[in-house]
Backbone bond lengths (Angstrom), bond angles and torsions (degrees), N, CA, C in turn:
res aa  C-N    CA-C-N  psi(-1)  N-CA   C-N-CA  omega(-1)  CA-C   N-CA-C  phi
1 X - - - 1.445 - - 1.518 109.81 -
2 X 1.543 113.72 140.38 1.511 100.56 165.37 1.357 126.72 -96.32
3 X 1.619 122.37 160.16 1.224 89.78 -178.82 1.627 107.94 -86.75
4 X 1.606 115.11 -154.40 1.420 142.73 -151.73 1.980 92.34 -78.24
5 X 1.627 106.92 -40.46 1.151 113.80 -158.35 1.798 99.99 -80.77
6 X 1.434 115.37 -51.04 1.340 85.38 151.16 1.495 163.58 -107.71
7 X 1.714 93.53 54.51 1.586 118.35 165.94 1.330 107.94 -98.58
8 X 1.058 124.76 -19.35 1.632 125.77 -179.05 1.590 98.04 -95.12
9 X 1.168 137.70 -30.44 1.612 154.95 -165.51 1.688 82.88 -65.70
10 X 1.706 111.99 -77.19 1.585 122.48 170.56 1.004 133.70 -13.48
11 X 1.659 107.54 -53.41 1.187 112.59 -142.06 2.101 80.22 -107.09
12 X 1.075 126.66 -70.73 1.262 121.31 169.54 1.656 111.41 -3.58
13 X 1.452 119.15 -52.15 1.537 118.78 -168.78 1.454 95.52 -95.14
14 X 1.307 126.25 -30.71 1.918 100.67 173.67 1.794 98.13 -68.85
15 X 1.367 123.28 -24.87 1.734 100.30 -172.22 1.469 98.29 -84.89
16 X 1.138 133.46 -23.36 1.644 125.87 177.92 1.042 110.74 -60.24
17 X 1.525 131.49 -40.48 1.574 141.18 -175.53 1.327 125.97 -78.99
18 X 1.391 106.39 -8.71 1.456 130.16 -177.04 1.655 94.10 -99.34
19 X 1.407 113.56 -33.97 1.296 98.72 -160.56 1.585 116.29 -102.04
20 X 1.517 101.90 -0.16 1.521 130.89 151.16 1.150 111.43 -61.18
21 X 1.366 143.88 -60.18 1.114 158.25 -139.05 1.751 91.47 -98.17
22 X 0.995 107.86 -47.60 1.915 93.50 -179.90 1.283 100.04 -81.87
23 X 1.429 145.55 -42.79 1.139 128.98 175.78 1.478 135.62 -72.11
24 X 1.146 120.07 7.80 1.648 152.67 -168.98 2.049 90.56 -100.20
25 X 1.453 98.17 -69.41 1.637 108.63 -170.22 1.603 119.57 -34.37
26 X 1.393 119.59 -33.40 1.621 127.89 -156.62 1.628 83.19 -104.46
27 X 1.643 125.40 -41.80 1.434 110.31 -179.05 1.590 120.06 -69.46
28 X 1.536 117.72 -39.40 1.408 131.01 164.77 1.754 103.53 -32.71
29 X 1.729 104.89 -54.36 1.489 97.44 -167.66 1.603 103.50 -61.48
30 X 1.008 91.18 -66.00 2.068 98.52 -173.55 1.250 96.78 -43.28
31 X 1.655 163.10 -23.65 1.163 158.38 -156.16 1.711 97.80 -104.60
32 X 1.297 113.85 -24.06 1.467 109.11 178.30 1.549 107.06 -83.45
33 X 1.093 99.36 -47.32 1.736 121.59 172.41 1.586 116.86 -35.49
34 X 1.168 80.57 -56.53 1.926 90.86 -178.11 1.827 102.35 -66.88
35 X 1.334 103.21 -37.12 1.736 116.80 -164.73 1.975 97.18 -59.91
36 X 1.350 110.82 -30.45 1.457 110.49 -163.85 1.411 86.70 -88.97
37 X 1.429 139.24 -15.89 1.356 139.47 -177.67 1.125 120.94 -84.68
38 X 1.273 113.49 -4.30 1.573 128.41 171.36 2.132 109.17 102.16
39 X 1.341 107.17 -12.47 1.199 124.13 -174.19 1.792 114.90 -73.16
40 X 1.086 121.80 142.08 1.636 108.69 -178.59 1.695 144.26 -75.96
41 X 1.208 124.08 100.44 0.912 105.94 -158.49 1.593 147.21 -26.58
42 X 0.876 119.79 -49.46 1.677 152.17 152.39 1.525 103.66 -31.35
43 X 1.247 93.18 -43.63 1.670 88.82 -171.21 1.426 116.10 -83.18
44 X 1.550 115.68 -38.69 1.830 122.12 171.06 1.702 89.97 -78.27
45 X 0.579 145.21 -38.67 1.647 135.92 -175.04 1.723 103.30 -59.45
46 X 1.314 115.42 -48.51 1.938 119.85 -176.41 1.178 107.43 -53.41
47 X 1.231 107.50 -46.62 1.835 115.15 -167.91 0.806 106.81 -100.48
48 X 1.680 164.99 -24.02 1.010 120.30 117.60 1.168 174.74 31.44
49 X 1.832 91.38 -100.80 1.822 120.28 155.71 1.707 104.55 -52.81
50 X 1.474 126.56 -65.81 0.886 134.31 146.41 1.754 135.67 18.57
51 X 1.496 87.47 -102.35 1.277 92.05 163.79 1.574 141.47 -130.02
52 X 1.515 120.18 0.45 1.575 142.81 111.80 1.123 106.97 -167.98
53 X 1.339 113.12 -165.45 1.122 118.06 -168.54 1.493 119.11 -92.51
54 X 1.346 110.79 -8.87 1.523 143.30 -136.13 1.785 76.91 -106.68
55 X 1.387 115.40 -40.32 1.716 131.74 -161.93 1.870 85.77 -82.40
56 X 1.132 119.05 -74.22 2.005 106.93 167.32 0.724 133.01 -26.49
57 X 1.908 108.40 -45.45 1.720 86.72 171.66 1.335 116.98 -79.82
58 X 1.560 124.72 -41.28 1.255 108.37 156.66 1.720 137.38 -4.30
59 X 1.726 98.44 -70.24 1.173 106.36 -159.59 2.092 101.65 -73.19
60 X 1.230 96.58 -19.51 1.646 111.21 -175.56 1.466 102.97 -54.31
61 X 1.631 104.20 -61.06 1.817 112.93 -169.69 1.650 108.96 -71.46
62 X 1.447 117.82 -25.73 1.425 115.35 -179.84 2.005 100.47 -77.34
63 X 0.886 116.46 -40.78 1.153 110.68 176.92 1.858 124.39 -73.61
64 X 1.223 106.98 -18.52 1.386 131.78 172.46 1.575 95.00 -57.51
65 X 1.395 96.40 -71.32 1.869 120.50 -167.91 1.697 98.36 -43.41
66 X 1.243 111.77 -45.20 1.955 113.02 -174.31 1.242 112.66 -54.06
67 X 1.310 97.85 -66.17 1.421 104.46 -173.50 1.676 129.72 -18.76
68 X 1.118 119.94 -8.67 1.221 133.96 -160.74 1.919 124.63 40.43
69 X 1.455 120.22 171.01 0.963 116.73 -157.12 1.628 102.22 -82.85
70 X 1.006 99.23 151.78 1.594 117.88 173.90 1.644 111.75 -108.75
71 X 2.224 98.08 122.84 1.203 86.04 164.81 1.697 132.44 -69.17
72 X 1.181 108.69 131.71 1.263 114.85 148.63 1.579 133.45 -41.79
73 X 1.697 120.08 128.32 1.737 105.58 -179.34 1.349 92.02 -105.80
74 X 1.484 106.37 155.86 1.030 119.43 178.89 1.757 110.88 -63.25
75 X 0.920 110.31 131.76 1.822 102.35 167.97 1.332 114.07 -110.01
76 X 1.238 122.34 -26.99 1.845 122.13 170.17 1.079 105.11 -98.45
77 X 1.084 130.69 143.23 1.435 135.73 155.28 2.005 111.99 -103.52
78 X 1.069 133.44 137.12 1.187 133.25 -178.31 1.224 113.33 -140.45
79 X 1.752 90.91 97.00 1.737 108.33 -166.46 1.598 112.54 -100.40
C-alpha cells in the first residue's frame, strides 16, 4: 500500500505538468507568430515562457514597430 504522502507527492506532479502544458500552448502560439514575422522562434517562446505570454506579445509588437518601414511595390499600375 502507499501511503497518503505519496498520493499527494503524485498528484502535485500530474497538476504541475498539466499546468506546464497549458501555459507552454498560448507561448508556442506567439513563438510561431513571431517565427512568420521573421523573428526567432526560441527567442519569443523564452520570454514568454519566461515571463508571460502577455510579455511576447508585447515584446513581438515592439519589435515588429523597429523593424522599420518597408517599401511597398507597386502592383497596379494605372496608366
Amino acid at each position: 500500500m502507499h501511503s497518503a504522502s505519496t498520493f499527494v507527492l503524485a498528484s502535485f506532479w500530474v497538476v504541475a505538468g498539466i499546468l506546464v502544458l497549458l501555459w507552454s500552448m498560448p507561448c508556442a502560439v506567439l513563438a510561431h507568430r513571431g517565427e512568420k514575422q521573421g523573428l526567432g522562434f526560441s527567442r519569443i517562446f523564452l520570454v514568454s515562457f519566461f515571463l508571460t505570454p502577455i510579455a511576447g506579445l508585447v515584446f513581438l509588437f515592439v519589435r515588429r514597430s523597429h523593424r522599420g518601414n518597408r517599401v511597398l511595390s507597386q502592383t497596379v499600375s494605372r496608366s
